[in-house]
C-alpha positions as CSV (number, residue, x, y, z in Angstrom):
1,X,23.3,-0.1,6.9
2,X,19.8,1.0,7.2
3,X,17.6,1.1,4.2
4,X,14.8,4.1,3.9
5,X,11.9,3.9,1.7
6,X,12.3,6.8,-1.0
7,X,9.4,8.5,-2.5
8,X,9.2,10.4,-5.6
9,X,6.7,12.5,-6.8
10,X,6.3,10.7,-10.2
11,X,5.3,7.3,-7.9
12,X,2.9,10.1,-6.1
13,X,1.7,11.2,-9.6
14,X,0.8,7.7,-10.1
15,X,-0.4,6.7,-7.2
16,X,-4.2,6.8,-7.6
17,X,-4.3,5.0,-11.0
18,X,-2.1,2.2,-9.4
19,X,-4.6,1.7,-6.8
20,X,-7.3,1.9,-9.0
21,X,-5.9,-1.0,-10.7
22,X,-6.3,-2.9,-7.0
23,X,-9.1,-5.5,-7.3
24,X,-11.6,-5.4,-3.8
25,X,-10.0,-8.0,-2.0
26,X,-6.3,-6.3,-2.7
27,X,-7.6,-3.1,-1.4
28,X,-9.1,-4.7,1.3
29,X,-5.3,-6.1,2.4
30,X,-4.1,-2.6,1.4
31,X,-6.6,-0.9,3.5
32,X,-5.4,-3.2,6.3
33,X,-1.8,-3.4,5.6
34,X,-2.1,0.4,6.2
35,X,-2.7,-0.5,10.2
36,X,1.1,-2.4,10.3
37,X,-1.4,-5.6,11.1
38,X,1.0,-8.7,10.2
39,X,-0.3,-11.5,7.7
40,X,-1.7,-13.8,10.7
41,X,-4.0,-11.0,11.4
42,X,-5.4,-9.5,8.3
43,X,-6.1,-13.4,7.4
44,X,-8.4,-13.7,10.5
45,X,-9.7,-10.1,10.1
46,X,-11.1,-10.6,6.7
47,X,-11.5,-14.4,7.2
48,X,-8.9,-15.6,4.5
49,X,-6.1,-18.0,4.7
50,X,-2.2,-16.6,5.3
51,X,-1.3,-18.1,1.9
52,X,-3.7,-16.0,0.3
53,X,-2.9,-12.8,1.9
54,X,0.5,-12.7,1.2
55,X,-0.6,-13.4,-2.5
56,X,-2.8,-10.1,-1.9
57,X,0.0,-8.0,-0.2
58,X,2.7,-8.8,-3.2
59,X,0.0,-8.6,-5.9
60,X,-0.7,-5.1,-4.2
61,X,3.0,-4.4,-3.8
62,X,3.9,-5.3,-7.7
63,X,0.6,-2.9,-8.5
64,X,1.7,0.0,-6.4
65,X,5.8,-0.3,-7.6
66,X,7.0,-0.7,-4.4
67,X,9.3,-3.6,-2.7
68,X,8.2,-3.2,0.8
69,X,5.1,-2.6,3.1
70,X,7.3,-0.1,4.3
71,X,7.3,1.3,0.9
72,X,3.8,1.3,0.3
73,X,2.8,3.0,3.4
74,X,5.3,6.0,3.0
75,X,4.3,5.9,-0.7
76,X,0.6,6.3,0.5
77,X,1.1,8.7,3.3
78,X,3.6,10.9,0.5
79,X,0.7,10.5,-2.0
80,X,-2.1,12.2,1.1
81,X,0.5,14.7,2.2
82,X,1.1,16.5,-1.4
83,X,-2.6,16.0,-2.3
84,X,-3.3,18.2,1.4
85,X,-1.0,20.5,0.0
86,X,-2.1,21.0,-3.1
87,X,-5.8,21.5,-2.2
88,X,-5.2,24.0,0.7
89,X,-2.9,26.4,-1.9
């Protein structure tokens, strides 16, 4: 059985003050994360060991309330699609 990540418009509500609670080098993974790059290679892109980027990546997946990258990216991608909604009605 396949899983899908869910996304609810309270966790879209709450999206901008979860990553505002993201410290620079979080968002940094986050930003990368966002690109489906694997651990190996956001380590070499920002110069960081693989130990510490998956501390990053589940530091920014307890922040955002998610389980998943999968999660995070259709929470993200949820979060831009309402607020382009909202700000062309």
């Amino acid at each position: 059985m396949r899983k899908f990540a869910i996304v609810d418009s309270n966790s879209c509500d709450a999206f901008p003050e979860r990553t505002a609670s993201l410290t620079e080098a979080q968002r940094r993974v986050f930003e990368l994360l966002m690109t489906g790059l694997p651990n190996k290679l956001i380590a070499y892109e920002i110069g960081a060991s693989e130990a510490t980027i998956k501390a990053h990546v589940s530091a920014v997946l307890r922040k955002l309330g998610v389980r998943s990258r999968a999660q995070a990216i259709a929470l993200s991608f949820a979060f831009e699609r309402n607020r382009n909604v909202q700000s062309v009605s």
